[in-house]
Backbone of each chain as ProteinMPNN parsed JSONL, in Angstrom:
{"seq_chain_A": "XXXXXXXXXXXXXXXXXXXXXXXXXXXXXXXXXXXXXXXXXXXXXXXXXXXXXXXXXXXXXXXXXXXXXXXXXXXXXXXXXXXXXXXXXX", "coords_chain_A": {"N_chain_A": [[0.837, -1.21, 0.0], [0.786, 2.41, -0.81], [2.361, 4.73, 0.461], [1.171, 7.514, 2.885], [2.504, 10.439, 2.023], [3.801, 13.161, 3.612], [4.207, 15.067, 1.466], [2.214, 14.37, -0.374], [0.071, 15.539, 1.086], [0.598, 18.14, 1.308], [0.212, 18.94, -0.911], [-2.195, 19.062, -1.801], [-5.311, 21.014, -2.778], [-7.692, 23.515, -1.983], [-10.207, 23.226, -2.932], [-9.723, 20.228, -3.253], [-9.206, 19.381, -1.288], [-11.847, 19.995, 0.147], [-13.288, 18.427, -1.494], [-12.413, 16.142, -0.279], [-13.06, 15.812, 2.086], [-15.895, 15.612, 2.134], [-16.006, 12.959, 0.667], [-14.752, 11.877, 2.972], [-16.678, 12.185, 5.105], [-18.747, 10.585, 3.604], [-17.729, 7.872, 3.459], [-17.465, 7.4, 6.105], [-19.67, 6.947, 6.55], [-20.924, 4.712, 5.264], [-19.076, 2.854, 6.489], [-20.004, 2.592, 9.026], [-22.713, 2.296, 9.237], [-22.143, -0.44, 7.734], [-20.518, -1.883, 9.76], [-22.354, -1.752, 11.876], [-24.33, -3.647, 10.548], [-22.859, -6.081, 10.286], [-22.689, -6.129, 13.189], [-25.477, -7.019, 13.995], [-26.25, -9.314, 12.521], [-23.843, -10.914, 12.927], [-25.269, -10.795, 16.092], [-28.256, -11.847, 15.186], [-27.813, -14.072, 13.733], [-26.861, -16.372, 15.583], [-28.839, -16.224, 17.2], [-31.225, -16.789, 15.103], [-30.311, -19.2, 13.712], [-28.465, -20.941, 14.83], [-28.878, -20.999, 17.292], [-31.006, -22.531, 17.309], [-30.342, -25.11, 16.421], [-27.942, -28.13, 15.283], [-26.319, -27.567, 11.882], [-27.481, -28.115, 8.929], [-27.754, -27.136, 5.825], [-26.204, -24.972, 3.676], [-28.044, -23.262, 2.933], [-30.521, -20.805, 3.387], [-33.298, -21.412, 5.418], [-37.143, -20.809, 4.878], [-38.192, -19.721, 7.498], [-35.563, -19.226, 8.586], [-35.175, -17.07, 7.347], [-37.002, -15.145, 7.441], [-36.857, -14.881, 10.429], [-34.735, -13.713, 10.406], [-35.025, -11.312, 9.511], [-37.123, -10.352, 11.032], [-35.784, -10.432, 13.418], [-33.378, -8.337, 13.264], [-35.151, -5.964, 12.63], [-36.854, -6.438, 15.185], [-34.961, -5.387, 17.067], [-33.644, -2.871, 16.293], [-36.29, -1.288, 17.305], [-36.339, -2.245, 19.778], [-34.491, -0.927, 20.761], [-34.722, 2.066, 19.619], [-36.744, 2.508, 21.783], [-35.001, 1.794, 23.886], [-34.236, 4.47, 23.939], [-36.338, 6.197, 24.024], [-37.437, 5.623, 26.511], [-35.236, 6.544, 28.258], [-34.998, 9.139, 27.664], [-37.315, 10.247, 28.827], [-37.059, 9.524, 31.059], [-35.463, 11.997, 31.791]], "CA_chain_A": [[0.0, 0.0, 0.0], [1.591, 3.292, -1.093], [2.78, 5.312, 2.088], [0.387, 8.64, 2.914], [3.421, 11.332, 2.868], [3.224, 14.934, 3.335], [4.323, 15.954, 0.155], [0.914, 14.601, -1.146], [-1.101, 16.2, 1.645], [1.108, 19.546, 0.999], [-0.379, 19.286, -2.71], [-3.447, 19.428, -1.772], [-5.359, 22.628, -2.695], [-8.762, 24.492, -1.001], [-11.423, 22.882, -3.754], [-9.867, 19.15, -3.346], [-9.771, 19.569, 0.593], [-13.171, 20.147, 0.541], [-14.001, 17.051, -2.262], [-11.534, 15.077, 0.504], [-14.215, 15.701, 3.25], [-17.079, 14.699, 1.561], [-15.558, 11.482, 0.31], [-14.869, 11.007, 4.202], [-18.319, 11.96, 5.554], [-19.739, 9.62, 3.1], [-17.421, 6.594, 3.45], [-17.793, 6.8, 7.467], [-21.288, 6.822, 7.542], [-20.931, 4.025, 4.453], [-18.586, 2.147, 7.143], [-20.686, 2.954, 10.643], [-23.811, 0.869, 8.466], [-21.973, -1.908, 7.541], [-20.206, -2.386, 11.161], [-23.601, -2.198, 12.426], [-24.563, -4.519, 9.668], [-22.065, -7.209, 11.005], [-23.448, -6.925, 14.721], [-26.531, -7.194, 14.046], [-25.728, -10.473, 12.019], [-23.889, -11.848, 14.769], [-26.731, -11.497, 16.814], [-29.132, -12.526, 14.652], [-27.708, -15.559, 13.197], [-27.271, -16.829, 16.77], [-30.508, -16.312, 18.045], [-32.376, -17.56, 14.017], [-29.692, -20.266, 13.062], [-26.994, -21.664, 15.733], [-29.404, -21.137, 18.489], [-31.966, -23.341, 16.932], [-29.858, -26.792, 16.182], [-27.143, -27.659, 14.462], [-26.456, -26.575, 10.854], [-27.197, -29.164, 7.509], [-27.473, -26.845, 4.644], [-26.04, -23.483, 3.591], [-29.45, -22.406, 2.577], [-31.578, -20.07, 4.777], [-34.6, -21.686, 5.417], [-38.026, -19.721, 4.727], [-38.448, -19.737, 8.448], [-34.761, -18.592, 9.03], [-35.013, -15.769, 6.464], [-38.461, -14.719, 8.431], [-36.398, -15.086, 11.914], [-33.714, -13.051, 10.717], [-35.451, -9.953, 9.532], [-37.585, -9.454, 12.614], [-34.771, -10.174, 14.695], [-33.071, -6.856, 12.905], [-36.497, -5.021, 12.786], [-36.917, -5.912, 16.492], [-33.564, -5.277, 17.404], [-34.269, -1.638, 16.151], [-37.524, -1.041, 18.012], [-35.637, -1.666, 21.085], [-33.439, 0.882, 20.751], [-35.571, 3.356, 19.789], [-37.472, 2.324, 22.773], [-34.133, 2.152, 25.541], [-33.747, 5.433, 23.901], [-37.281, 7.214, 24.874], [-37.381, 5.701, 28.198], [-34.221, 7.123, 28.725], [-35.418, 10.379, 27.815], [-38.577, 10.335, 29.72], [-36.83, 9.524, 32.865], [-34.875, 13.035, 32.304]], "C_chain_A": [[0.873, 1.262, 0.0], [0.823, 4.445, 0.535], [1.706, 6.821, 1.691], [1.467, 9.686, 3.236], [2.962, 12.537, 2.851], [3.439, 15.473, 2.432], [2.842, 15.547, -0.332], [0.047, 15.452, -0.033], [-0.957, 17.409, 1.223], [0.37, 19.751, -0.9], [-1.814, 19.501, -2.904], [-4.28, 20.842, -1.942], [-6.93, 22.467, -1.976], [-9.566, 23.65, -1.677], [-11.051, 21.0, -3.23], [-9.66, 18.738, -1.576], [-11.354, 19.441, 0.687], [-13.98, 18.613, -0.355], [-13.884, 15.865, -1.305], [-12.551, 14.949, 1.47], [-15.593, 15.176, 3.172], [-17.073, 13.373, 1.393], [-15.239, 10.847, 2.172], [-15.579, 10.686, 4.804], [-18.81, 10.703, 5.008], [-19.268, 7.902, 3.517], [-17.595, 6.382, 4.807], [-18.732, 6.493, 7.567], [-21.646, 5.19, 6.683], [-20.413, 2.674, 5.78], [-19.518, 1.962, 8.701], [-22.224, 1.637, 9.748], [-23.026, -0.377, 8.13], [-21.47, -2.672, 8.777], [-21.74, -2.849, 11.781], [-24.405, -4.08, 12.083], [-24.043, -6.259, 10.321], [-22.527, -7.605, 12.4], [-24.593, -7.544, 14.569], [-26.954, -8.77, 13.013], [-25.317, -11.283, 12.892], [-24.471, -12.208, 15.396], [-27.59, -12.114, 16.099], [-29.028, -14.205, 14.187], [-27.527, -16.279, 14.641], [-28.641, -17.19, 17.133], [-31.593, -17.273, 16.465], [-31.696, -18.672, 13.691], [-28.863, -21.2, 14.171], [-28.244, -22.185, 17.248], [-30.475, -22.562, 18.543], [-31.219, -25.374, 16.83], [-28.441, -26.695, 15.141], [-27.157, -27.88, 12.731], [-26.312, -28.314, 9.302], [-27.6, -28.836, 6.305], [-26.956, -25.539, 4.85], [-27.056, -22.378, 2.829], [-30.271, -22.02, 3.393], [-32.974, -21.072, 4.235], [-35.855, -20.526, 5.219], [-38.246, -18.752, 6.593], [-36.936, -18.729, 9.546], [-34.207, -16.88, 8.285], [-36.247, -14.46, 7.178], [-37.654, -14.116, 9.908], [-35.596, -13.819, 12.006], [-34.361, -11.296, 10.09], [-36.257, -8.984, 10.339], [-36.454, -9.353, 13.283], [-33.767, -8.555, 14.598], [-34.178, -5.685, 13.235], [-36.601, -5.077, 14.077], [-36.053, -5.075, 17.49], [-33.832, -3.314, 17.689], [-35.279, -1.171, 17.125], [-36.879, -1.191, 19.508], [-34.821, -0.939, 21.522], [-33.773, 1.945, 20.719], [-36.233, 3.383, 21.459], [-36.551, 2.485, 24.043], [-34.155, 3.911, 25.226], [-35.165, 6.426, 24.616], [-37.631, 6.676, 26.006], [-36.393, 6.189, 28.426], [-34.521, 8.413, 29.209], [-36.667, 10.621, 28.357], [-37.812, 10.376, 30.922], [-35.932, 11.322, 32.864], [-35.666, 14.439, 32.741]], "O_chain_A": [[1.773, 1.243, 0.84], [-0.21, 4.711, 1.148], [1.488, 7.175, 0.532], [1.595, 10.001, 4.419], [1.973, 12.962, 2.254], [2.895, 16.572, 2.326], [2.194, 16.514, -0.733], [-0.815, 16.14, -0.579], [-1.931, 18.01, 0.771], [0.231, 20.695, -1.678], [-2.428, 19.97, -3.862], [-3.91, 21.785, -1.242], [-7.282, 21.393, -1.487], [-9.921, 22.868, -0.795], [-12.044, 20.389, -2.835], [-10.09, 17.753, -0.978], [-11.869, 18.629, 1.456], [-14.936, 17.958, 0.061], [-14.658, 14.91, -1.257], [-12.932, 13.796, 1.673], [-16.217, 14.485, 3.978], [-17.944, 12.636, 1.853], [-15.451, 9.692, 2.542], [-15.701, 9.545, 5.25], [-19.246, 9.818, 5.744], [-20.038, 6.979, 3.784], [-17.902, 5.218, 5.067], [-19.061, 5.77, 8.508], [-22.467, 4.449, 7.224], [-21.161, 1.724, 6.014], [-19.431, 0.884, 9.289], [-22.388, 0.423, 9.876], [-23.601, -1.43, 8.402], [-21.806, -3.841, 8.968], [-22.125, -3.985, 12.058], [-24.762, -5.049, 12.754], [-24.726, -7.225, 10.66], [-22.729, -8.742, 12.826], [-24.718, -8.676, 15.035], [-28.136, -9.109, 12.963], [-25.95, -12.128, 13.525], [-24.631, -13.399, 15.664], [-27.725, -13.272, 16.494], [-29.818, -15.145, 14.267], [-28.507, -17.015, 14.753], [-29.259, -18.244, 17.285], [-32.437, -18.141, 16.688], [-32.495, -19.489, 13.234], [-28.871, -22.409, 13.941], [-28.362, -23.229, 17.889], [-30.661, -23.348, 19.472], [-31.711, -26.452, 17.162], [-28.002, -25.741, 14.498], [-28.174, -28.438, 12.318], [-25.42, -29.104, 8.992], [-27.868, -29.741, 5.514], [-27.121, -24.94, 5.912], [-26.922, -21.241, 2.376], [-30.808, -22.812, 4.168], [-33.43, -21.324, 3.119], [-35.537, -19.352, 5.406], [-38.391, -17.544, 6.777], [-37.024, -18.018, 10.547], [-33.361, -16.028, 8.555], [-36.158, -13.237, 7.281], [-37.903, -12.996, 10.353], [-35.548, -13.043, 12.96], [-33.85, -10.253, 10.499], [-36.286, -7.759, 10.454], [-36.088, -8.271, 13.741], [-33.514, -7.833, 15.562], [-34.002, -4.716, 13.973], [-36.501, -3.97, 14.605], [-36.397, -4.336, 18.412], [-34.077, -2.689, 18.721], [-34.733, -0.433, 17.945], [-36.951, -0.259, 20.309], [-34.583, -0.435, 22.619], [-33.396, 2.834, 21.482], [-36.09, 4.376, 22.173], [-36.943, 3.067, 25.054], [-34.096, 4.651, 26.208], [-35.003, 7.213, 25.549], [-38.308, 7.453, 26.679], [-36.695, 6.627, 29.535], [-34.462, 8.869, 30.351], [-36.954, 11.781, 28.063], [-37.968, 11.279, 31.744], [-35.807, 11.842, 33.973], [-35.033, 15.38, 33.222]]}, "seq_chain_B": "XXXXXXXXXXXXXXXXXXXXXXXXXXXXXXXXXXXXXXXXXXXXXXXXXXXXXXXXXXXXXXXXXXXXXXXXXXXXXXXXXXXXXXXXXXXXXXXXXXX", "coords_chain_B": {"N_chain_B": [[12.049, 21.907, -12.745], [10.349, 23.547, -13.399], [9.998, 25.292, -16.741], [9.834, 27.932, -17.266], [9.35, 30.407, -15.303], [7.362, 29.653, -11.828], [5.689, 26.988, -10.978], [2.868, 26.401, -13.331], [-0.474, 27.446, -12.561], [-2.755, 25.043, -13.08], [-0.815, 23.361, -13.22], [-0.845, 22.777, -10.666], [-3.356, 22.077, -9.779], [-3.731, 19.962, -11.46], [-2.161, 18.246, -9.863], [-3.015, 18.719, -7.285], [-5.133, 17.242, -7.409], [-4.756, 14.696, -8.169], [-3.327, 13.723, -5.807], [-5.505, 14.11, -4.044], [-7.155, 11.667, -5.547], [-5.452, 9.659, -4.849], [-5.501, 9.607, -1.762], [-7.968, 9.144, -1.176], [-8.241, 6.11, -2.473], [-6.784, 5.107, -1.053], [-7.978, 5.499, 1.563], [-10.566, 4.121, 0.85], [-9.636, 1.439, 0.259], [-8.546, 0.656, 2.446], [-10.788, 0.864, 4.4], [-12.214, -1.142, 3.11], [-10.628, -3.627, 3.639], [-10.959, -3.408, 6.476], [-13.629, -3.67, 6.885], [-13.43, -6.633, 5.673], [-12.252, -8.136, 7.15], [-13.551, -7.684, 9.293], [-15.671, -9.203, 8.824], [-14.436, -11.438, 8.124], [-13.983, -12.5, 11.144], [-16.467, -12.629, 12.582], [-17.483, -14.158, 11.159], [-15.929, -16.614, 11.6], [-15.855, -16.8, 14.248], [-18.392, -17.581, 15.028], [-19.142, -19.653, 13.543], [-16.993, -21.525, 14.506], [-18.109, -22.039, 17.017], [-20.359, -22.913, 16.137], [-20.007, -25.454, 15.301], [-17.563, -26.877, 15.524], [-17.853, -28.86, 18.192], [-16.49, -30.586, 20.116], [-12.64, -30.359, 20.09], [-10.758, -32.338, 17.803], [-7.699, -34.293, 17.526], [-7.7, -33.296, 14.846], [-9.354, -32.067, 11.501], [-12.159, -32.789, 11.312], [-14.104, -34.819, 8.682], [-16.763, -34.171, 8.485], [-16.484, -32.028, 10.069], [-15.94, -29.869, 8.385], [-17.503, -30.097, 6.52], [-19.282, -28.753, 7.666], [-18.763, -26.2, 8.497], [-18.218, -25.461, 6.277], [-20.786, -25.357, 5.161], [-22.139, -23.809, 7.177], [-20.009, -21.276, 6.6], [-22.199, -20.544, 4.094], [-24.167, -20.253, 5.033], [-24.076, -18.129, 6.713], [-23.193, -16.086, 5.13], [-25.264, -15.799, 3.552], [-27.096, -14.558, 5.291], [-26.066, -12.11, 5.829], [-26.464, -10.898, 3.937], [-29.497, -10.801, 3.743], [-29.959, -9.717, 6.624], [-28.666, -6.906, 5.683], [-30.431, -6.113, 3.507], [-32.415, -6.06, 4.954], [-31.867, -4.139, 7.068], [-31.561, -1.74, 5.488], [-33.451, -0.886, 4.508], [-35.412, -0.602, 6.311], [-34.05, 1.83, 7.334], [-34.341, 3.428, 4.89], [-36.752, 3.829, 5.202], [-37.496, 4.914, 7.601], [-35.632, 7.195, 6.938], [-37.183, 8.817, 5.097], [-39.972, 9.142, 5.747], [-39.274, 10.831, 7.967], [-38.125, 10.14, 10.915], [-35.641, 9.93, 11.474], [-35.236, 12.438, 11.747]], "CA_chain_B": [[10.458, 21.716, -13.264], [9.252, 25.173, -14.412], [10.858, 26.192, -17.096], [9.287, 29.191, -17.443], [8.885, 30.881, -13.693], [7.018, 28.882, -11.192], [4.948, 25.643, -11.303], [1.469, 27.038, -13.778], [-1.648, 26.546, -11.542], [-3.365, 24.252, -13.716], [-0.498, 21.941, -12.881], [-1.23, 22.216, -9.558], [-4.853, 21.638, -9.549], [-4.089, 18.447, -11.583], [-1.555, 17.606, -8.764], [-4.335, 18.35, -6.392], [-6.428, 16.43, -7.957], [-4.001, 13.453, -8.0], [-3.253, 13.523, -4.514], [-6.435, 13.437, -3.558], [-7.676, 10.716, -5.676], [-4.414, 8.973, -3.879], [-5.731, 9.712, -0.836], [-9.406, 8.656, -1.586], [-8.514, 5.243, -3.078], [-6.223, 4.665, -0.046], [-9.185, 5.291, 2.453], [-11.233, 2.927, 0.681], [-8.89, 0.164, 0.496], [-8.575, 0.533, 4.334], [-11.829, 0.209, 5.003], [-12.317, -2.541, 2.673], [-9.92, -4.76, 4.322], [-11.75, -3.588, 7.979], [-15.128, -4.968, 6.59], [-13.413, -7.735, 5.205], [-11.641, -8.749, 8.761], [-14.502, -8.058, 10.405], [-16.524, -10.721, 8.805], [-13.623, -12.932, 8.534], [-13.965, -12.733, 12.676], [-17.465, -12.777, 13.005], [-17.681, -16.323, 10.796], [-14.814, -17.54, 12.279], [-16.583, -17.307, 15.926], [-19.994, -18.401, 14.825], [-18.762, -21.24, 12.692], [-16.404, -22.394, 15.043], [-18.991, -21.983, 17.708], [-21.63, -24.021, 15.817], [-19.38, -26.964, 13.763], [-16.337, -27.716, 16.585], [-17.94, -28.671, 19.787], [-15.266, -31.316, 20.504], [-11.945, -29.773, 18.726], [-10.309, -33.194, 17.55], [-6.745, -33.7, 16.723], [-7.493, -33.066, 13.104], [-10.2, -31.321, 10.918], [-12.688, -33.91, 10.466], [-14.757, -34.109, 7.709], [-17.823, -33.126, 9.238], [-16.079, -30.28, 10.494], [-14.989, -29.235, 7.42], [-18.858, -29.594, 5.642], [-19.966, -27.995, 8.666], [-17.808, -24.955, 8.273], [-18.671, -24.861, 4.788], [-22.453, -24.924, 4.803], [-22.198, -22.485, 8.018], [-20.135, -20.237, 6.148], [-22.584, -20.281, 3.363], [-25.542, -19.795, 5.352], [-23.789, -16.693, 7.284], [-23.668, -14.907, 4.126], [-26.764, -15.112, 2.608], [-27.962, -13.82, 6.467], [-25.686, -11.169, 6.094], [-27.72, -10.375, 2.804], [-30.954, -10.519, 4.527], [-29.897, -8.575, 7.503], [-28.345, -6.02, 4.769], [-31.718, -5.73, 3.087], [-33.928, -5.49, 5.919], [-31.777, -2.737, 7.58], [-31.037, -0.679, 4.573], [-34.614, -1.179, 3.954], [-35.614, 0.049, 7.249], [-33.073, 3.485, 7.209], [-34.633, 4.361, 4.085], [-38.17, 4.378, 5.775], [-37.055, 6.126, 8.592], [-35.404, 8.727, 6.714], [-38.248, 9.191, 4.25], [-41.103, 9.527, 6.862], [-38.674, 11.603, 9.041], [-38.094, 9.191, 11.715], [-34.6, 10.405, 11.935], [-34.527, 14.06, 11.975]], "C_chain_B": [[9.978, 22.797, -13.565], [10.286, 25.272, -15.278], [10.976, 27.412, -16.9], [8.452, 30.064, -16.084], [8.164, 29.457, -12.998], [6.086, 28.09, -11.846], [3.288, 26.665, -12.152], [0.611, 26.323, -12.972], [-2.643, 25.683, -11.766], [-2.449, 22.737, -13.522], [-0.877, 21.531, -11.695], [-2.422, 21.654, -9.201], [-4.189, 19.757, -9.962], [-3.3, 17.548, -10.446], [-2.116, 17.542, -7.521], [-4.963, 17.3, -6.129], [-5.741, 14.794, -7.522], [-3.892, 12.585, -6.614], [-4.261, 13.356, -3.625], [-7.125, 12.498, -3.564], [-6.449, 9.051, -5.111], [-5.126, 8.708, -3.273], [-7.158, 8.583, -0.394], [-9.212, 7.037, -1.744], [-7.934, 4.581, -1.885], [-7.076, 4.405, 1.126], [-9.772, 4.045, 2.312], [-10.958, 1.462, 0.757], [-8.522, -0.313, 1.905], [-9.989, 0.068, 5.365], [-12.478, -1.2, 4.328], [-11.843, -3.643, 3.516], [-10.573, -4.89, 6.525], [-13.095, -4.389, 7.778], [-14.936, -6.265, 6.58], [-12.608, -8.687, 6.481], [-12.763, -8.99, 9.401], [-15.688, -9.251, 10.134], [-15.689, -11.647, 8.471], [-14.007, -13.345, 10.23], [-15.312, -13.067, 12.928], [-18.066, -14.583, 12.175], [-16.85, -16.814, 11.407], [-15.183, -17.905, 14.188], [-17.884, -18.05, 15.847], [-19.781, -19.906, 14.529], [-18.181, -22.429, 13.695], [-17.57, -22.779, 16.408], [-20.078, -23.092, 17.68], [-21.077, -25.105, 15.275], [-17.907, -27.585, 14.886], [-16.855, -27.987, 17.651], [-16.927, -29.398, 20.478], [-14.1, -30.977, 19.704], [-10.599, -31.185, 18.854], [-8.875, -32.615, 17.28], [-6.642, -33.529, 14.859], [-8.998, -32.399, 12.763], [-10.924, -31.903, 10.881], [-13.596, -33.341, 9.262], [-16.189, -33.389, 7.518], [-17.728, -32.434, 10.162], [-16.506, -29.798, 9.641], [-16.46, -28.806, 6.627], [-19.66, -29.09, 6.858], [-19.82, -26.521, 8.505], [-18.506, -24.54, 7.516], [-19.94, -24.219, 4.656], [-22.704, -23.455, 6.164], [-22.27, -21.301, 7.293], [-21.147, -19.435, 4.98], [-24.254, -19.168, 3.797], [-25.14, -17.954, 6.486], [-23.84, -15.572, 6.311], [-24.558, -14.359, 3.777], [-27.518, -14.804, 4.054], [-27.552, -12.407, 6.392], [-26.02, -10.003, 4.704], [-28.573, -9.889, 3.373], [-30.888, -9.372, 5.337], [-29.413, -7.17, 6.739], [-29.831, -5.185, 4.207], [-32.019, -5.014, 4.186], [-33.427, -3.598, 6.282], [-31.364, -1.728, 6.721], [-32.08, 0.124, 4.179], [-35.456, -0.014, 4.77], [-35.105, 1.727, 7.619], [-33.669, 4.344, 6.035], [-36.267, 4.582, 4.701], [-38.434, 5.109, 6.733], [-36.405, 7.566, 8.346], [-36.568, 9.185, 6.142], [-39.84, 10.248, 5.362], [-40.434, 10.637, 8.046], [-38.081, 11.221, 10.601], [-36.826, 9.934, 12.745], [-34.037, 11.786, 12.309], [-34.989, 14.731, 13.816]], "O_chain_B": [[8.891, 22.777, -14.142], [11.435, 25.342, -14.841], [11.969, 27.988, -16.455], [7.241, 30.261, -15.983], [8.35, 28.351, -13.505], [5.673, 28.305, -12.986], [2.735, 27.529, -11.471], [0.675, 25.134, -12.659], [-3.444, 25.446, -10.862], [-2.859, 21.579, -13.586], [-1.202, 20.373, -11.43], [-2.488, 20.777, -8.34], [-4.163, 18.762, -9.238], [-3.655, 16.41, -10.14], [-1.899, 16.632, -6.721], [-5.263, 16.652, -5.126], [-6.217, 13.985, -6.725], [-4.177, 11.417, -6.349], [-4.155, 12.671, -2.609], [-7.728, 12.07, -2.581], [-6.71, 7.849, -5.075], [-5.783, 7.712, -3.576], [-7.249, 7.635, 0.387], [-10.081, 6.442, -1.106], [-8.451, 3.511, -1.564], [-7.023, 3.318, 1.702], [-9.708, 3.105, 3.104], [-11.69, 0.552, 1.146], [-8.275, -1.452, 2.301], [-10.178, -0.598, 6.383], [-13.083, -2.085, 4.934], [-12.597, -4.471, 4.027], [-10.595, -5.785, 7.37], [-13.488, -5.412, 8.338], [-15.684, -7.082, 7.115], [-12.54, -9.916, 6.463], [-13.086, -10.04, 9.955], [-16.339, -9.928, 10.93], [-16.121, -12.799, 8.484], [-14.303, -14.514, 10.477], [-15.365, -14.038, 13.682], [-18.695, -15.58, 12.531], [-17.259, -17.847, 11.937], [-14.888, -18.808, 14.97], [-18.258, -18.978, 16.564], [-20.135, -20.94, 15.096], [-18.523, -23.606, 13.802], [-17.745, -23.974, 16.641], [-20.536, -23.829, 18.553], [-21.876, -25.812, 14.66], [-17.458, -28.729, 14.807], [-16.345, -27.275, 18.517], [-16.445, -28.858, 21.474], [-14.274, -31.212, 18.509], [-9.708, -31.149, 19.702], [-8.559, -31.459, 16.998], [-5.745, -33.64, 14.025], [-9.775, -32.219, 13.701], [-10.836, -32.096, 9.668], [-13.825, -32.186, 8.904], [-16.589, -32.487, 6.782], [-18.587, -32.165, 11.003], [-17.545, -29.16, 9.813], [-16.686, -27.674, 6.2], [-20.885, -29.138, 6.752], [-20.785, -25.765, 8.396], [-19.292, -23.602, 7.639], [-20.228, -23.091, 4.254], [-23.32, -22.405, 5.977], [-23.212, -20.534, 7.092], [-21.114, -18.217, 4.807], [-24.923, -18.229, 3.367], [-25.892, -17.022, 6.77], [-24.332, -14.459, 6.494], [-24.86, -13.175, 3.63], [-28.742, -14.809, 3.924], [-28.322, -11.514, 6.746], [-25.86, -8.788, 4.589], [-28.627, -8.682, 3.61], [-31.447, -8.303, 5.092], [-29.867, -6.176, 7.307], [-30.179, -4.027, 4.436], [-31.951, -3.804, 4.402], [-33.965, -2.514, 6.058], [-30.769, -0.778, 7.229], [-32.03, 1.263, 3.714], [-35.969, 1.013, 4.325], [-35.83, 2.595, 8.106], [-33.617, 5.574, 6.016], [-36.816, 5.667, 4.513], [-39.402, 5.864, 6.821], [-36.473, 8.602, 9.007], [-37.08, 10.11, 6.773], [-40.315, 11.376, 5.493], [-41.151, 11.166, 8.894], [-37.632, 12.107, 11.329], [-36.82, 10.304, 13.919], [-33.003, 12.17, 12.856], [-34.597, 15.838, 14.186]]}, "name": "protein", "num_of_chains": 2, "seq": "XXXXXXXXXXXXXXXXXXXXXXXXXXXXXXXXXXXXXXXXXXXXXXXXXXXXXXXXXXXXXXXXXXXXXXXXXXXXXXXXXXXXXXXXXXXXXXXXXXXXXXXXXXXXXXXXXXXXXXXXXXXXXXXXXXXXXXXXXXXXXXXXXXXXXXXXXXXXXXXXXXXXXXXXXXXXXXXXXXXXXXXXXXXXX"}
């Protein structure tokens, strides 16, 4: 991987500074969803696949494709939800 | 490098330009390889989790098609769960959910 030196940052001008920030905004928030993405996988496949028995195809079942999109959708809803009891109690 | 007085500012833009799409391609390739760790780690605990309960001295072979079909079925969850919640963010922004 080619090294990040300061002669390229020093080349940088005012217009591609500002393109540079955008491209970061976007790829963190690009990266912050897919991390999420991964927990919420983790958990899920636990609780719709591992939790259930163990494993004799690499095909979601209808039942584990069902399992695993509430378990995201619920997942959600409780969060929203720690979040306004939170703010109620203040 | 100049002949003719200093660097013209059209070179610099394109050297701008350069350095940033450096910069840019370098980011991405960084976070590529973080995605791509992080679900190496997250199959590699599940899998082993669900397909080794006794860890033999050797691989057996219903390890090994254990692994396999695991890893297969972790993906296409990590589809699903992809959908749903991408699915979900756009209905929450839309309706306002999030502001």
């Amino acid at each position: 991987m080619a090294e990040l030196n300061q002669q390229v940052l020093n080349s940088l001008d005012d217009s591609s500074r500002q393109e540079l920030m955008k491209f970061v905004e976007a790829e963190n928030s690009k990266s912050k969803v897919q991390m999420s993405i991964h927990q919420f996988t983790n958990l899920c496949f636990k609780t719709c696949v591992t939790n259930k028995g163990p494993i004799f195809s690499g095909d979601l079942s209808v039942q584990e494709e069902n399992c695993l999109a509430n378990c995201v959708n619920r997942f959600l809803d409780t969060n929203i939800r720690v979040v306004q009891q939170l703010q109620n109690q203040q | 490098m100049a002949l003719f007085g200093s660097a013209a500012p059209q070179q610099n833009a394109v050297q701008a330009s350069q350095a940033r799409q450096q910069i840019q391609d370098q980011i991405a390739q960084e976070l590529a390889v973080a995605n791509a760790s992080e679900l190496v780690n997250k199959l590699t605990d599940n899998c082993f989790a669900s397909c080794i309960a006794n860890p033999g001295p050797s691989f057996s072979a219903q390890e090994d098609t254990c692994v396999n079909q695991c890893l297969e079925k972790y993906m296409r969850s990590w589809n699903v769960i992809s959908r749903t919640y991408v699915a979900r963010i756009q209905k929450a922004s839309s309706s306002g959910e999030l502001n």
